[in-house]
C-alpha positions as CSV (number, residue, x, y, z in Angstrom):
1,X,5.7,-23.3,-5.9
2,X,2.4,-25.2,-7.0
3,X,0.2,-26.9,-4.2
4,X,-0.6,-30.1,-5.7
5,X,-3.0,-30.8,-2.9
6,X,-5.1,-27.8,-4.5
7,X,-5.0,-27.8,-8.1
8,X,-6.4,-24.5,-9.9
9,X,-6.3,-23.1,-6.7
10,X,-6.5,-19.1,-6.7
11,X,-2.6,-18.7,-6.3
12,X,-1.8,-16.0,-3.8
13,X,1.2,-14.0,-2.6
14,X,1.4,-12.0,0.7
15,X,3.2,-9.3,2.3
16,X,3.5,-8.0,5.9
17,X,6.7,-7.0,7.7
18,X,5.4,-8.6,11.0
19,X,6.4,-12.3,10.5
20,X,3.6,-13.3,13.1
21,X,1.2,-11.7,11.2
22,X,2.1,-13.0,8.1
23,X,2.1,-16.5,9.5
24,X,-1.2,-15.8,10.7
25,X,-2.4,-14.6,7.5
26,X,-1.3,-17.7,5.2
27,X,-2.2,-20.4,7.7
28,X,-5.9,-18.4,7.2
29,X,-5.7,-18.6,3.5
30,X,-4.3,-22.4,3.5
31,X,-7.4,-23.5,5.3
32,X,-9.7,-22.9,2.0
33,X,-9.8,-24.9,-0.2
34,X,-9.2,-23.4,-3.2
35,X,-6.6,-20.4,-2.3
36,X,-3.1,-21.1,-1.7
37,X,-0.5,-19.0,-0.3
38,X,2.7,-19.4,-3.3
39,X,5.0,-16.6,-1.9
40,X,5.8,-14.9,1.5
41,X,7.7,-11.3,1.5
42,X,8.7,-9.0,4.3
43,X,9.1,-5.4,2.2
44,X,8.0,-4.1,-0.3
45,X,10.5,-5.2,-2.1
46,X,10.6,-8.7,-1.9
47,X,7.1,-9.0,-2.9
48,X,7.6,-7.0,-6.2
49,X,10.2,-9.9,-6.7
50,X,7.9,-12.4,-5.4
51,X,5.2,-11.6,-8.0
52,X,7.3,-11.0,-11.0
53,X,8.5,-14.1,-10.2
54,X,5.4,-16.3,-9.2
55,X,3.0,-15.1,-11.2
56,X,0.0,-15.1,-8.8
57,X,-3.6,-14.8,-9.2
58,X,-3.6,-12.0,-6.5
59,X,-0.9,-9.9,-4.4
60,X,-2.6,-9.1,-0.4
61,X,0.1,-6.5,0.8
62,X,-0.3,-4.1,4.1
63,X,0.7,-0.6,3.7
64,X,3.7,0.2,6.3
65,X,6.3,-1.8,5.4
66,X,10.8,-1.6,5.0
67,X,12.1,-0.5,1.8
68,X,9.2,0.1,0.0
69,X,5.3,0.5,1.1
70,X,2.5,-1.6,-0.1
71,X,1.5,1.4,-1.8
72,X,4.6,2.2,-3.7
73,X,4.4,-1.6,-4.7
74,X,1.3,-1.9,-5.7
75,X,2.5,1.0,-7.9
76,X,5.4,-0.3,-9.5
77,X,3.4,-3.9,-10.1
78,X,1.2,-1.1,-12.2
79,X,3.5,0.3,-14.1
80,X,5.1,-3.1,-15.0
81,X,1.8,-3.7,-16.4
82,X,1.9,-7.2,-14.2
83,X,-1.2,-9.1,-14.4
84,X,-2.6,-9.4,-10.8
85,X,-4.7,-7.8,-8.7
86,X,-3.6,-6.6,-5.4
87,X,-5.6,-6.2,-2.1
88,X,-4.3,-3.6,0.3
89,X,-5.2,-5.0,3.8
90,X,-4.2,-2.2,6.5
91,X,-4.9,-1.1,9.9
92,X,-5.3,2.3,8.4
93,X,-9.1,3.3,8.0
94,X,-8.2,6.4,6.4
95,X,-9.9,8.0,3.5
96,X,-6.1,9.8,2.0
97,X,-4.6,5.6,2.0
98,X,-8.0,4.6,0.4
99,X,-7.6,6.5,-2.6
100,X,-3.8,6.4,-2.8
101,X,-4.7,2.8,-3.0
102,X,-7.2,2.4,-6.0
103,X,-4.9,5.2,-7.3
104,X,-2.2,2.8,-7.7
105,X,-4.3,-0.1,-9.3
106,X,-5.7,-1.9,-6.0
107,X,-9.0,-3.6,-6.5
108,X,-9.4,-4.0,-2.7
109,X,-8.7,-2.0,0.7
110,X,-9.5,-4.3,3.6
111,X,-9.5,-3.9,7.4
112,X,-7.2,-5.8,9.7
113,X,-10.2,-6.6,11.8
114,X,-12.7,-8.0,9.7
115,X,-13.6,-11.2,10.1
116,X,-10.8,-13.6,8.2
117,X,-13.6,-15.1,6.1
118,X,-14.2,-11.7,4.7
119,X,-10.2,-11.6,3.4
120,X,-11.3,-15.2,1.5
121,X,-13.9,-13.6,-0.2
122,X,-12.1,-10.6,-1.2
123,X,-9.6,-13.0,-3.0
124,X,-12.2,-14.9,-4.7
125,X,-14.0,-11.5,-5.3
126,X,-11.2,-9.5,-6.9
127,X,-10.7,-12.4,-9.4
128,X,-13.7,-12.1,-10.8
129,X,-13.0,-8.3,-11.5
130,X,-15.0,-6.8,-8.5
131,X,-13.7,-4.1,-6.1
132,X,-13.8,-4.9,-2.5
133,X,-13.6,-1.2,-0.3
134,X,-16.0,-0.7,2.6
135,X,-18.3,1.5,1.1
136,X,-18.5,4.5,3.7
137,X,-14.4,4.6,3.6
138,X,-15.0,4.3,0.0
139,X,-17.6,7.5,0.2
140,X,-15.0,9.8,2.4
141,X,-11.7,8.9,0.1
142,X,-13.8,11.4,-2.8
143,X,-15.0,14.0,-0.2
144,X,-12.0,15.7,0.8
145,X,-8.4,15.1,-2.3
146,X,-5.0,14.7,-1.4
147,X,-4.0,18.7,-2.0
148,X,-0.1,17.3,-2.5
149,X,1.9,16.4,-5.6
150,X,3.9,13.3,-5.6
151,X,7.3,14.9,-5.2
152,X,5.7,17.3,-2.3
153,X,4.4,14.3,-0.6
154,X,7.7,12.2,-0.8
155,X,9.7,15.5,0.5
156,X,7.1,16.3,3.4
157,X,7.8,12.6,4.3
158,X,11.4,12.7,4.2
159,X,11.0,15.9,6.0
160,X,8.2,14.7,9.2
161,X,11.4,11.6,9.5
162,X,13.7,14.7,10.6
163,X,16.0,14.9,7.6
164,X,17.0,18.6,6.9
165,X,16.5,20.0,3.4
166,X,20.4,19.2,2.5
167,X,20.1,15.8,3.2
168,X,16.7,15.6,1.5
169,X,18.4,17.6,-1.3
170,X,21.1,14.8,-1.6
171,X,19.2,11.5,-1.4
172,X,16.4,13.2,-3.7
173,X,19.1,14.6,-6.7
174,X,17.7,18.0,-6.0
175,X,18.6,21.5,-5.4
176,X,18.1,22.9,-1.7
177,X,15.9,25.4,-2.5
178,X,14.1,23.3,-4.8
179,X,13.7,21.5,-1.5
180,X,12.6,24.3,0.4
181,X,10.0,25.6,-2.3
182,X,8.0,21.6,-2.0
183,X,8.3,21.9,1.3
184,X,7.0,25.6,1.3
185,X,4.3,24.5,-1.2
186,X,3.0,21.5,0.8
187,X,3.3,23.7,4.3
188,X,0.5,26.0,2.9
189,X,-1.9,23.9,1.2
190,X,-2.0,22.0,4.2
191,X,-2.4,25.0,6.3
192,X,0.5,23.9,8.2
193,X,3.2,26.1,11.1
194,X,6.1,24.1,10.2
195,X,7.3,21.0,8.5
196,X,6.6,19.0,11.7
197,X,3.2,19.7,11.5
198,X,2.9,19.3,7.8
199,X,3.8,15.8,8.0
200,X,1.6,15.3,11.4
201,X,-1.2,16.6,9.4
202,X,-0.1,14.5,5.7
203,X,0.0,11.4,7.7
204,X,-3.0,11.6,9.6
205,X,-5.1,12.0,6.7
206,X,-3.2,9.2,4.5
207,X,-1.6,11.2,2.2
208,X,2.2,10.0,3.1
């Protein structure tokens, strides 16, 4: 899907679950004049597909998303060793996302309300092998680590949705008290009463 109108344009693919939103976002990018939008996906999904299959210059994704988060898909792009650099752009000014983020390969984390311009220059920026993150979210990401293992983080999430240990236990491939010790685990490092307020406290900071 090549724009003829805009040859060696920076060749971009986006995703955001809110199709307004998305609109929004690639009638912004289609206005410059050397960026244009290749791919559209809804999930997290669909854009892994998207980029395997377009090949873009750069991958824009928010975080919340069906199937699979902009996270977990900036991830997977990682491990498949895929040649493009991704851009979180979020709602979510929080330190825990931030480093989950550049954790997972991102070379940006932008702020639904900057100014659209700034988005532009991120693309043109990350190309050239910069990082684009605000520095004072960029500051507080180091200051205080995610305390929580991968597998207690994906269990405490499982858990703040209100699945009980068994059904955890069953979509995971794990024991129930295997269950029960992450959940245990993750309840004390986070200082936490319960499993409710585990996640409450997980997800506030960014690390779910």
């Amino acid at each position: 899907m090549t724009d003829t109108r805009k040859p060696n344009a920076i060749r971009v693919v986006l995703a955001e679950d809110q199709a307004m939103v998305l609109g929004a976002l690639a009638a912004l990018l289609e206005i410059e004049k050397d960026i244009t939008v290749v791919a559209q996906a809804r999930n997290g999904k669909e854009a892994i597909d998207a980029v395997l299959e377009h090949k873009p210059d750069v991958f824009i994704t928010d975080i919340e998303m069906p199937e699979m988060s902009g996270l977990e898909a900036a991830q997977e792009l990682k491990r498949r060793q895929a040649p493009v650099r991704t851009i979180i752009l979020t709602t979510f000014a929080r330190a825990g996302y931030l480093r989950r983020a550049l954790d997972s390969g991102a070379s940006g984390y932008l702020l639904k309300d900057k100014p659209a311009g700034e988005l532009a220059d991120a693309v043109r920026r990350v190309l050239q092998g910069l990082r684009v993150v605000d520095p004072e979210l960029a500051a507080e990401a180091w200051s205080e680590p995610d305390p929580l293992t991968d597998r207690e983080r994906t269990v405490v999430r499982l858990a703040g949705e209100g699945m009980t240990s068994y059904e955890i236990s069953e979509k995971l491939g794990l024991s129930e008290g295997t269950v029960r010790n992450y959940l245990s685990e993750a309840i004390s490092k986070l200082g936490a009463a319960n499993r409710v307020e585990a996640a409450r406290i997980a997800r506030a900071k960014g690390w779910l």
